[in-house]
N, C-alpha and C positions, 0 to 999 in steps of 0.2 A: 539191755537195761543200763548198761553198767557204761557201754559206749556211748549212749545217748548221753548221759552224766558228761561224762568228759568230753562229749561233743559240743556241749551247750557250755560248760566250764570254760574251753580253751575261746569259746566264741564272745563272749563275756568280758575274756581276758583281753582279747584284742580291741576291744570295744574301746573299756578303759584306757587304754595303752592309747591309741589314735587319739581320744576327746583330750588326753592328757596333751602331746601332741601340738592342738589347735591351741588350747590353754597359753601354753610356751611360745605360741606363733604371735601370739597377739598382745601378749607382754612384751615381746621385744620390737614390735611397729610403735608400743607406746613412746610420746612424745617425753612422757616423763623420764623410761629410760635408754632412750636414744642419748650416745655421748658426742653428737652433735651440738643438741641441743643445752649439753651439760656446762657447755662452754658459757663464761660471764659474759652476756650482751654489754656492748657500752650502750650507756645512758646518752639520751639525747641531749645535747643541750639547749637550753633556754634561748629564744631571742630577744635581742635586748635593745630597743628602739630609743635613738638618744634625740634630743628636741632642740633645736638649736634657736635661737630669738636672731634671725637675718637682717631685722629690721636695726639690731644695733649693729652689724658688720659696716664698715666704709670702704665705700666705691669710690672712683674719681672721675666726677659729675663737674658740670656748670654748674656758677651759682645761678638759681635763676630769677637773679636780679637784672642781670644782661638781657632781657627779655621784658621788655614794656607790656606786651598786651596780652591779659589773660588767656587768650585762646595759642596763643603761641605755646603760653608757662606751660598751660593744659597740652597741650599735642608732644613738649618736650617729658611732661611725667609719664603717658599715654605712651611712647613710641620710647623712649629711652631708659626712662625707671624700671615701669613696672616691669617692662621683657627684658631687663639688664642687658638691652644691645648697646654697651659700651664699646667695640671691638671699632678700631680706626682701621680705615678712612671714615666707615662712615659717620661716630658722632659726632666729631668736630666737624664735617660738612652741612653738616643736615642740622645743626645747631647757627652754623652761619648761614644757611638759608633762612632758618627761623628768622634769624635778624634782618634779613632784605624786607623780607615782607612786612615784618615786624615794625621797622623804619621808615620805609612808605609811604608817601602822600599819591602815592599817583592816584588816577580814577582808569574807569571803562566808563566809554560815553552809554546810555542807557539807549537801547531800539527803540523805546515807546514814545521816548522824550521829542518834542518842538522845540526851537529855536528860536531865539528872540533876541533881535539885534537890538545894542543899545550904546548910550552915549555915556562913558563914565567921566564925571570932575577930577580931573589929579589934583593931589594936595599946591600944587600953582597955578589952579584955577584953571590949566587947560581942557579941552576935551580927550577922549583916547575911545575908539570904539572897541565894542568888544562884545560876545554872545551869549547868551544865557542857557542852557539845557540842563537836564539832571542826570547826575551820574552813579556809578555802583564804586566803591571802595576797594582798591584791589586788595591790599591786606586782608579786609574780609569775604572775600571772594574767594582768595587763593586757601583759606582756613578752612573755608568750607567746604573746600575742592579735595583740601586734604582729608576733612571727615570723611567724605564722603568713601574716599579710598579703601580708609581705615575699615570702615563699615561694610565692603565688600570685603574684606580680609576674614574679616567675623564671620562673614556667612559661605565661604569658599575656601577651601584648602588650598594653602599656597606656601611653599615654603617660606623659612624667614629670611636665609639668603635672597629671594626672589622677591621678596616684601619691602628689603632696605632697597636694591635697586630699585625697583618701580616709584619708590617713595621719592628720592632723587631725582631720578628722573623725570617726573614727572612735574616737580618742582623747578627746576631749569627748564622744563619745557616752555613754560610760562612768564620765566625773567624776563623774555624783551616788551611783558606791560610795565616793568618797573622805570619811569623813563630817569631815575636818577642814576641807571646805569649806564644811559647812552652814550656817556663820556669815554666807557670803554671799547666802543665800538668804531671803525671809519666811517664815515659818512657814504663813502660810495660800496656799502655792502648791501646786499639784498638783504631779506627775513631774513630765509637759510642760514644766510651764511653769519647774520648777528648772532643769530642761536649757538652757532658752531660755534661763535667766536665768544662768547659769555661763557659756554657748556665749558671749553678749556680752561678759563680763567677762573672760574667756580671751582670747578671738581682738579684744582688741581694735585691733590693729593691722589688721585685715582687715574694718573698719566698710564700707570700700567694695567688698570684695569677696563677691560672694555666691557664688561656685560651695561654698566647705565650707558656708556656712549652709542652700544648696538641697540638698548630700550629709545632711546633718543632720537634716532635713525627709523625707530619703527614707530614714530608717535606722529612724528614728520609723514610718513609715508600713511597715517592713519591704517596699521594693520588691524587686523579681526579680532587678533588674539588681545591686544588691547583696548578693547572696545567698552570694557567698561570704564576705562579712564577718560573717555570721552563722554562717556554718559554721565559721570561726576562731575566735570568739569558741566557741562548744559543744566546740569540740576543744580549746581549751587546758583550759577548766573541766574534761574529761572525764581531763583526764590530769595533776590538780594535786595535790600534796601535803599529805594532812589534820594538821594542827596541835589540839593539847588549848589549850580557851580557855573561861575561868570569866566568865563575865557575870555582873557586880552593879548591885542595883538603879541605880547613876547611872554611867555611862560618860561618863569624859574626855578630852575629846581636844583636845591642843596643835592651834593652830588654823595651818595656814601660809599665812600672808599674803605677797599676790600680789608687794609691793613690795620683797619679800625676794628675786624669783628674778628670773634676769639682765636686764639691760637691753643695749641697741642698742649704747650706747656701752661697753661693757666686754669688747667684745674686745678681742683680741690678732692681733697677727701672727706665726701660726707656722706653721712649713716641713710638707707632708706624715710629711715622713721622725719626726717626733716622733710621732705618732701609731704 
């Protein structure tokens, strides 16, 4: 009897002892006191997002008053403002393109147009013959050729590096419609070789860069990879406005010389918000 007592007692006692034990075990997994965790976290801090108004910082832009026709002004906010691609060679070239085009009286004779020969009075009363057909406006032809560009940009991934050459390029590809260039040209060159010889005289701040002289080379050669600049250029012709225009035998054209459009040094610093 007496063993059974003390059997049951010391079993009791071990009971307690072990539950005690678990108690102890699980108090010290606590996160509260774990001296890990006792340590002072640093505090995070705040982020603090400062707001800048850009529009009053100053760039150094064209005025652009240098720039007669709206759609110029507009393609020079559009391609040089808003993307602040100020970085030269290319905006002082592509600003002097603006101006070729800009300056321009040339024409493209129109495909659809007839012909009609005629007798014109000169102010001494003599005769002078000369032709009549209608024609497309190269300045507005060539603006639309550049929208048109622009407009694939928009919907195709392409770098901006690769955006300013094609943009050049593609613009010199087209200078030998301008004929008040042709003074800079010999008389005994072919296409080709005018193009060549305008492409240097234009881009000449870019003698050490050849990616527009290699786009150049590939526009000539009508490659694949640029095929949508071919298809700008047919789309704007398709959708241009025919102009009546008398051809007489000797056609004159004010010549516009290069050393007439801007230079490096005649910007200015002005704020976005002016544009």
């Amino acid at each position: 009897m007496y063993i059974t007592i003390i059997v049951v007692l010391i079993f009791a006692t071990l009971i307690i002892y072990i539950s005690k034990i678990d108690v102890d075990d699980e108090q010290e997994i606590e996160p509260d006191n774990c001296v890990q965790d006792q340590v002072t976290q640093p505090k995070k801090s705040k982020e603090i997002v400062l707001y800048f108004n850009t529009d009053m910082v100053r760039f150094a832009f064209y005025n652009v008053h240098i720039l007669l026709n709206y759609q110029s002004r507009k393609f020079y906010k559009k391609v040089v403002v808003d993307d602040l691609a100020i970085d030269e060679p290319f905006h002082t070239t592509f600003v002097q393109l603006l101006q070729i085009y800009d300056h321009t009286g040339s024409w493209i004779k129109s495909k659809k147009t007839k012909e009609i020969k005629l007798k014109i009075r000169t102010k001494n009363g003599n005769f002078q013959e000369g032709t009549s057909f209608k024609v497309y406006s190269v300045s507005e032809t060539i603006f639309d050729f550049l929208g048109n560009i622009l407009e694939c940009f928009d919907n195709y991934r392409y770098s901006k590096n690769d955006q300013k050459n094609v943009i050049l390029a593609a613009l010199v590809w087209k200078l030998d419609l301008v004929m008040e260039l042709k003074y800079l040209c010999k008389k005994d060159l072919n296409d080709i070789e005018k193009k060549d010889s305008l492409a240097k005289k234009i881009l000449k701040y870019y003698e050490k860069n050849h990616d527009v002289f290699q786009i150049l080379c590939m526009l000539e050669a009508r490659h694949k990879n640029l095929f949508f600049v071919f298809e700008s250029y047919e789309k704007a012709l398709q959708w241009q406005q025919e102009y009546p225009y008398v051809q007489k035998d000797e056609e004159q054209y004010k010549n516009i010389r290069l050393e007439n459009l801007v230079a490096k040094n005649s910007k200015q610093l002005i704020s976005l918000d002016a544009f």
